[in-house]
Structures are given as C-alpha cells and as structure tokens.
Kinemage of the C-alpha trace (Angstrom):
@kinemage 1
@onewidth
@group {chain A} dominant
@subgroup {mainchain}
@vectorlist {calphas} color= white
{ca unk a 1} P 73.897 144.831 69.709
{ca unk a 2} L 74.085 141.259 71.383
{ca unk a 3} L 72.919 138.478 69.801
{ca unk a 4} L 71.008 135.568 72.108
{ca unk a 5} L 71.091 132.187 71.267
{ca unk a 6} L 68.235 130.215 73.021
{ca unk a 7} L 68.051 126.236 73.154
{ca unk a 8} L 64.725 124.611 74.485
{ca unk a 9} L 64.518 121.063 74.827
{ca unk a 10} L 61.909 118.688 76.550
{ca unk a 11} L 62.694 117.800 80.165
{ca unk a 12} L 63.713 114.297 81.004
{ca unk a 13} L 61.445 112.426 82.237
{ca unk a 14} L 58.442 113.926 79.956
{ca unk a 15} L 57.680 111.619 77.052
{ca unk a 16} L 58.807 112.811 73.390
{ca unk a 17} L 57.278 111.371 71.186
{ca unk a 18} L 58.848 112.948 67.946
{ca unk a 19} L 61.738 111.926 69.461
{ca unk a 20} L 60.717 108.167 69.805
{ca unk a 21} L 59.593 108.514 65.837
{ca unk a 22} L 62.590 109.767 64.645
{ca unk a 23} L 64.961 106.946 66.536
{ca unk a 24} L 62.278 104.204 65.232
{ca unk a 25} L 63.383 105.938 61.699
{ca unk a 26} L 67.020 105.989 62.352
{ca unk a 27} L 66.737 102.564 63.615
{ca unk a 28} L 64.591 101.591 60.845
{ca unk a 29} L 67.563 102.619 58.578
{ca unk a 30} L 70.252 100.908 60.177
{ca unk a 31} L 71.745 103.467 62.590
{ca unk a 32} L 71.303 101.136 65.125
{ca unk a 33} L 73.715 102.907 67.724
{ca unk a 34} L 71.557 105.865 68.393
{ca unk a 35} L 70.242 105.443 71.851
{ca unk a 36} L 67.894 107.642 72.659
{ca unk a 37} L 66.800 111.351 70.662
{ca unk a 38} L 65.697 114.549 72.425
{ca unk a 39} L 63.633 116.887 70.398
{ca unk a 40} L 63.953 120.444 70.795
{ca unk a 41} L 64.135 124.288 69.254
{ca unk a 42} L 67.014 126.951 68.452
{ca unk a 43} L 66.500 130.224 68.310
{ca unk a 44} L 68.941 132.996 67.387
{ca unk a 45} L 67.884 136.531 68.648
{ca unk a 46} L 69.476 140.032 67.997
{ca unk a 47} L 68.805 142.736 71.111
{ca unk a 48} L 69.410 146.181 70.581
{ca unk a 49} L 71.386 147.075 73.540
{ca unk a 50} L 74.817 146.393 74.693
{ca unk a 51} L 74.034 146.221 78.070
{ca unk a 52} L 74.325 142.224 78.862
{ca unk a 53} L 72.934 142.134 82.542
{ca unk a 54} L 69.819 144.162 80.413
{ca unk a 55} L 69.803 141.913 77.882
{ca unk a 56} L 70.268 138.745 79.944
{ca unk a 57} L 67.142 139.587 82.155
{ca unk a 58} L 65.178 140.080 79.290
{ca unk a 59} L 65.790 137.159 77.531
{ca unk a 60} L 65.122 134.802 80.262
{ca unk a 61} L 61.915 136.798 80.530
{ca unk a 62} L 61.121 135.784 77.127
{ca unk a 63} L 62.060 132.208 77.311
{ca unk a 64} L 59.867 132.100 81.058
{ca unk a 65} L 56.705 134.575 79.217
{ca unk a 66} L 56.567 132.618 75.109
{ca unk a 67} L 59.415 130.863 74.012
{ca unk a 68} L 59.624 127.720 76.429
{ca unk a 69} L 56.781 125.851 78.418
{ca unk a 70} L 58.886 125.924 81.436
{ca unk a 71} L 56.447 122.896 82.497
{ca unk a 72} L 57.595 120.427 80.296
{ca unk a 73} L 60.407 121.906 78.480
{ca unk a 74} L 64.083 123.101 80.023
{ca unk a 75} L 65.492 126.584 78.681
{ca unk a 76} L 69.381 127.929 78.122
{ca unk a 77} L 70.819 130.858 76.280
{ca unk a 78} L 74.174 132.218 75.234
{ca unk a 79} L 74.581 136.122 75.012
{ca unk a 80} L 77.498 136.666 72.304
C-alpha cells in the first residue's frame, strides 16, 4: 500500500479571496506581520498497490481529472 499526500493551492497571480479575508482577520487581531495568505486543500490518499511509478501516474491523473482545477489552482503530491 502507498499512501499519497496531495497539496492544491491557488496559483499566483489568481485572486484569493478567502485568503484576503482571513489576513484582514489576522490583521484585524493584531498579527500584523502576516504578509500575504494562500488558501488551499490537503488530501491524504491510500492506493492499493506497491508499485510507485503505478501509483504515481495515477495520482497525477486524479489531481489533472477531479481533485485540482489545473486552471487556477497548482497541484503536488508525495508518495510515502
């Protein structure tokens, strides 16, 4: 078994604008320092195989077919 663990975060230059709310809130409650915040999802998968070439194609398939809009958002992934 391999486990797969998938960030997806917005691409720069596309506007976030949950991430604009939450530094207005941080801001707002005196953690001034914060520059700039970048929303995004984790994912943790399990694949039942051991083969990680298989399991490395497949998981970018998934991240390219559901898991990231690969026009505004950037993918990664770990195999462990």
């Amino acid at each position: 078994m391999i486990k797969a663990t998938i960030y997806v975060t917005i691409k720069r230059g596309v506007l976030d604008p949950q991430g604009n709310a939450v530094q207005g809130a941080l801001h707002s409650m005196g953690f001034d320092e914060v520059g700039s915040v970048r929303i995004g999802k984790y994912m943790e998968l399990e694949l039942n195989t051991d083969n990680r070439a298989e399991a490395d194609n497949r998981v970018k398939a998934m991240c390219e077919k559901l898991l990231a809009n690969t026009v505004i958002e950037d993918y990664r992934f770990e195999l462990q």
